[in-house]
Structures are given as structure tokens and as C-alpha cells.
N, C-alpha and C positions, 0 to 999 in steps of 0.2 A: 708850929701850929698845924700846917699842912699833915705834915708828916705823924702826925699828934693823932690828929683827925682821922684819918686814912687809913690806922691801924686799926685801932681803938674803935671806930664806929663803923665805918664804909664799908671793911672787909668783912668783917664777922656778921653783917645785919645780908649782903650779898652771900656768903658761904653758908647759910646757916641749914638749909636746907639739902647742901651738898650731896649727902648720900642718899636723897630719894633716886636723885636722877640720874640717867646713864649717859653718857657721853661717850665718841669716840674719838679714838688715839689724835684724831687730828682735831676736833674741835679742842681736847685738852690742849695741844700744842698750841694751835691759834687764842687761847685765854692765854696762853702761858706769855704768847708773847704781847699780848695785851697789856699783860700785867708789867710786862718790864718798860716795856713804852713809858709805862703812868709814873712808875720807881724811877726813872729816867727826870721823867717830869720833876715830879717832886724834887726831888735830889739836886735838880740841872746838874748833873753830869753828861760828859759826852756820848757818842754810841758808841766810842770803842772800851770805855769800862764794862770788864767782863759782870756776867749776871750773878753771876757767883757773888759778887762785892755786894752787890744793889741789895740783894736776898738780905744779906748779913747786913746791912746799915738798915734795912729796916726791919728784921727781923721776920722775914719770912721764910716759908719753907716750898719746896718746888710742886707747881699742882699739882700734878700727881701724885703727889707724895699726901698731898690736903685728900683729896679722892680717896684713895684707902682709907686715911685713919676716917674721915667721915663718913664712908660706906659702914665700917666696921662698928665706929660707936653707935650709930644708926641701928645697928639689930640688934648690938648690947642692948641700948638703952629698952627696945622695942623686949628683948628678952625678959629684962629686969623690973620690969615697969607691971604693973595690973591689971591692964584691959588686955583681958581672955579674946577678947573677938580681934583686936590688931595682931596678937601671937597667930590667931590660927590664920589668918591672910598673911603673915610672914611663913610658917607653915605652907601654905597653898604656892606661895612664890616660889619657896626652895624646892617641893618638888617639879614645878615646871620648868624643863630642863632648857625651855626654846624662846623663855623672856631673855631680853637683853639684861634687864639688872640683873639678870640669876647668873648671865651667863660673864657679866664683868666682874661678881661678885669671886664667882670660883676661877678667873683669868689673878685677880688678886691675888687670892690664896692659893695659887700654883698648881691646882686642879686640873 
């Protein structure tokens, strides 16, 4: 049920917002190991089972790896979607070269 829980509701209603925001290399690290502390929990496995395991028993994928694709569906959605005035403030973001999102965004995509 923990573990039920924890996917299914806790993580996605916490991530959901993911790619508004910027984060840096070390905050991601420090969630990341957040996240495996709690997989730990759940699981009661010991600390020396690799994270590699924990990920795959509960089916997660590594943050950073969550960070991209939610930065990226983030402008799809924003591209694909109707409202003229969020496109032209995504617009106004990409070209300013000196925000932080802009500048994780194109760190992403190998710019």
C-alpha cells in the first residue's frame, strides 16, 4: 500500500510542476538523494542495496532524467495548447539569454 501510494499519488501531485522551475546540479543531487532515503524506507532495504535496484522496484526514473522530460513537455504542452499570451511570455523567455530557466533549458538540449 506504501509503495501503492507513493507512486501513484505523492510523486506526480510533487512533480507536477517540475519544469517551471530551475534547479541546480546540486539541489537535483540532494532531492535525488532524498528520494532514495524514502525508496529505502518504503522498501526497508538496507543502504548498501544499489539505487539502481530501488529505482526499478519502484519504478522510477533518475531526477534528472524527470527534469528534462518535464522541462521539455513543459513548452510542448505551452507550444501546443491556445493561449497566445503564455506562447508570447515563452517567446520573451527564450530569447533572454541570462534567465536561469533559459539557460538550463538549452544546458538540456546540449546548446
Amino acid at each position: 500500500m506504501g509503495k501503492l501510494w507513493g507512486k501513484s499519488l505523492a510523486l506526480p501531485k510533487v512533480f507536477l510542476d517540475l519544469g517551471v522551475m530551475s534547479f541546480t546540479t546540486e539541489q537535483v543531487q540532494a532531492m535525488q538523494v532524498i528520494e532514495n532515503t524514502v525508496f529505502r524506507q518504503i522498501l526497508r532495504t538496507s543502504c548498501v542495496t544499489p539505487n539502481a535496484v530501488l529505482r526499478g522496484e519502484v519504478g522510477s526514473s533518475r531526477m534528472e532524467n524527470r527534469m528534462v522530460e518535464s522541462r521539455f513537455l513543459f513548452v510542448k504542452s505551452i507550444w501546443e495548447g491556445n493561449n497566445e499570451m503564455v506562447k508570447e511570455v515563452l517567446r520573451k523567455v527564450k530569447e533572454n539569454t541570462g534567465n536561469s530557466w533559459n539557460k538550463k533549458k538549452n544546458e538540456y538540449m546540449g546548446k
